[in-house]
N, C-alpha and C positions, 0 to 999 in steps of 0.2 A: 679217193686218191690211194693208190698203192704206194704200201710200203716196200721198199727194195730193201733187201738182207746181202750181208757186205762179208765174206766168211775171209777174218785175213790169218791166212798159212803163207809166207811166202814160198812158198814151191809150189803153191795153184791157187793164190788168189782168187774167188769166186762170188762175183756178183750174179743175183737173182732180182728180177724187177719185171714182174709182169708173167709174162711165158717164155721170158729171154732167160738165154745162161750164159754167163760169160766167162772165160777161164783166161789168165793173164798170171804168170808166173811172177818172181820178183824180182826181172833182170833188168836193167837200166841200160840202153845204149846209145852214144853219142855220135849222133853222124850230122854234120855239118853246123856242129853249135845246137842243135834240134834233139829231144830227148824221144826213142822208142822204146818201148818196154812190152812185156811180155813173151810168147811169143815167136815172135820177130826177134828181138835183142836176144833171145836162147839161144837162138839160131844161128846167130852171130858167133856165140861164146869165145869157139876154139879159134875163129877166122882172125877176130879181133877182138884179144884179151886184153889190148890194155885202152878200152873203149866201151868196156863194159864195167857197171859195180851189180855185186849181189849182195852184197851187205848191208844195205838201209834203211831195209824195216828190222833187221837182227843188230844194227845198232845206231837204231832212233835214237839222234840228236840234235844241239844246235853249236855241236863240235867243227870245228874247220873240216871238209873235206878231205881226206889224205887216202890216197892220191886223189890231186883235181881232176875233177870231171868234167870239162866245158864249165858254162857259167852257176852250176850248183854251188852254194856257200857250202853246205853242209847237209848229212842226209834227210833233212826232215824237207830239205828243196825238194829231192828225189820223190819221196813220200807223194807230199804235194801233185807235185806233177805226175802220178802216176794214178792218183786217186781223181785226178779231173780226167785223162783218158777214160780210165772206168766210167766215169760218169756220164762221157760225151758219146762212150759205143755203146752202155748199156740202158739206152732210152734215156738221158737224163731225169734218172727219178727225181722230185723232190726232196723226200724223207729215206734217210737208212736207217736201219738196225748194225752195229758193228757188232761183231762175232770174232774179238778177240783172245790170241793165246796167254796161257797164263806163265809164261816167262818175260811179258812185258810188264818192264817194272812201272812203277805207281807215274813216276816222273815221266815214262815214256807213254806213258795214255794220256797225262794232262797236254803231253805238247801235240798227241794225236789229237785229241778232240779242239787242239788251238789250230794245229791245222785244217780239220773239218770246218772251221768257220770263217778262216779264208776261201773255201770251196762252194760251187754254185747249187749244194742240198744243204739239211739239214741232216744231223745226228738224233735219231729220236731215241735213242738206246745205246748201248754200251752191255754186252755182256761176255759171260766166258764160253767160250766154242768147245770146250770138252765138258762143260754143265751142260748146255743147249744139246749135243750129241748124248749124254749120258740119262738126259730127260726122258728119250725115245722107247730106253729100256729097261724092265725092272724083273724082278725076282732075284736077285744079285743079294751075295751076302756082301762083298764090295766089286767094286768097279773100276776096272784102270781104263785108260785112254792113251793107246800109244801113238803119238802125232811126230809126222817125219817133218821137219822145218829144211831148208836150204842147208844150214851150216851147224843143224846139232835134233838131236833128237829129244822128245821128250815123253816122261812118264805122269799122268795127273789121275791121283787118286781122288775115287768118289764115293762119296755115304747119300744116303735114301733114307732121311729122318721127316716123319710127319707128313708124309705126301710129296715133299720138298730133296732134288737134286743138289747136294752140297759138295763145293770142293773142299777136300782136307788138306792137301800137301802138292805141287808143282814138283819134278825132279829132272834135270836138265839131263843130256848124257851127251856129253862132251864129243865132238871125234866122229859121229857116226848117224851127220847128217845127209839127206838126199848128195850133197857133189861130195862127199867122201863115198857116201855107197857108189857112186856111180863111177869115180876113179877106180877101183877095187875092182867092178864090172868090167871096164875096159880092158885092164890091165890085162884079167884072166883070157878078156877074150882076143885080143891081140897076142896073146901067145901062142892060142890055138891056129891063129895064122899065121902066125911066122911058123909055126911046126909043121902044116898042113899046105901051105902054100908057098912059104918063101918072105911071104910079104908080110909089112909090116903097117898097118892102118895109122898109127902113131908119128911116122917120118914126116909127113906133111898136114901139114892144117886142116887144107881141106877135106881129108881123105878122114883124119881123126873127129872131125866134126859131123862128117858121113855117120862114121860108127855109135859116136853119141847117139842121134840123130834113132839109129837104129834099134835102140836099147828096149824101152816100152813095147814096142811088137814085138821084142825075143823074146821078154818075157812074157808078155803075157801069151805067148805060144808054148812056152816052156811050163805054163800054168795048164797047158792042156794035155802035151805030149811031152815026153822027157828027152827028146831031139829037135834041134832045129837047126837051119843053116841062115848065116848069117852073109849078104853080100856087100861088100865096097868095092868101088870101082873094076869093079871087072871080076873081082877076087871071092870065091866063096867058101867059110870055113863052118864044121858044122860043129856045134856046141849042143853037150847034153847037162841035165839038170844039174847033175850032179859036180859039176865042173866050178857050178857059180857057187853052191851052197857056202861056202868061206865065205864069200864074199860078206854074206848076213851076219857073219859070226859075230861080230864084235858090240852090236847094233841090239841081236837078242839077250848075250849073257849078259850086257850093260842092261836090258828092260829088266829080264830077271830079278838081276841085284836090287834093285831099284823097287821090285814089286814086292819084295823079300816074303817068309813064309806065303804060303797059298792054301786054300780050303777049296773042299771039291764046291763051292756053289759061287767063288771067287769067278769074275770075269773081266776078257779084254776085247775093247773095243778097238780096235785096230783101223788106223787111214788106210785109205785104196794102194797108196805107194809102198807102204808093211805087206800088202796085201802080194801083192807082186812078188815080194821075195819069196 
């Protein structure tokens, strides 16, 4: 029997089971009473905002809903129901490993692992996703872990005693999660079109949802060449690197702070979405 590994970031949830990958964001969206997620519900965002939740694995509860979502009580429904999708596309394994972060507090892993046992696996493990990433690599005099969540970022220092990956310290950074980096993104580059073209991607939904939409291939174009052009509906504006760098600012000085002093043999392990900036 395969174990499936369950890595939860909500801005790319990712189950493993088998030779399958599955990637599923942590967006929630309500179309005719019916819950979609991942995605699909990303995809939605801009079209229909008030149809979607992204906050309900950043705030696991059994607090009332606010705002209602269709028949959700509260987020840990959401949870629920998103954690049986995973299960139903990614082969339904039996057994998982969860590879949780470590800004979920104590209370919100007992009522995770109470939801896992309304679900149709098992829970074979419970661990922390920046010890498990930190385990990989060693000669470190310390080791940070910088993890981009939906709605905040964070910093997790690591020690390497006796063979053994230990966390020391969790550090939240307010402000300058994946949909704020990504506001910050658009903004810049929606000026470059209204400068360059007239138009403005922002006026309509759909057109702003386009541009979302478009963000990860500029950048990771932008991660090769320091121009790129970027098209919505009919309209093309060309952005160079150097245009977005602000955008990061608030996101790095915050890791910074947070990692305070540094020694040259000090290292950071950085998510793929860090990675882009």
């Amino acid at each position: 029997m395969t174990i499936a590994l369950l890595d939860i970031n909500d801005s790319n949830l990712q189950l493993w089971h088998g030779g399958a990958h599955l990637q599923s964001p942590g967006y929630a969206l309500l179309v005719d009473r019916q819950y979609r997620f991942g995605n699909l519900a990303r995809a939605a965002a801009r079209l229909q905002p008030r149809d979607i939740n992204t906050r309900f694995w950043w705030q696991l509860s059994t607090e009332t809903l606010q705002p209602a979502l269709g028949p959700a009580r509260h987020t840990g429904d959401l949870v629920h129901a998103q954690l049986q999708e995973l299960h139903r596309e990614g082969g339904q394994p039996q057994e998982v490993l969860l590879a949780v972060p470590g800004t979920m507090e104590r209370g919100q892993l007992a009522l995770l692992l109470g939801i896992v046992q309304q679900c149709p696996f098992s829970a074979v493990g419970l661990v922390n996703r920046s010890v498990v990433l930190g385990s990989v690599y060693g000669g470190a005099d310390r080791l940070f872990h910088l993890e981009i969540q939906l709605h905040q970022a964070v910093i997790s220092e690591l020690a390497r005693r006796d063979g053994q990956v230990e966390l020391q310290r969790t550090v939240p950074l307010p402000g300058t999660g994946l949909l704020q980096l990504q506001e910050r993104l658009v903004e810049i580059i929606a000026t470059a079109f209204i400068r360059q073209t007239r138009f403005d991607p922002r006026r309509k939904a759909i057109t702003e949802q386009q541009l979302y939409d478009s963000l990860p291939d500029a950048l990771r174009a932008l991660g090769r060449d320091s121009e790129t052009n970027i098209e919505v509906n009919g309209y093309r504006a060309r952005i160079n690197r150097g245009e977005l760098l602000s955008a990061g600012q608030r996101l790095f000085e915050s890791a910074r702070d947070a990692m305070g002093s540094l020694h040259p043999g000090d290292r950071l392990i950085a998510d793929p979405l860090a990675g882009l900036l």
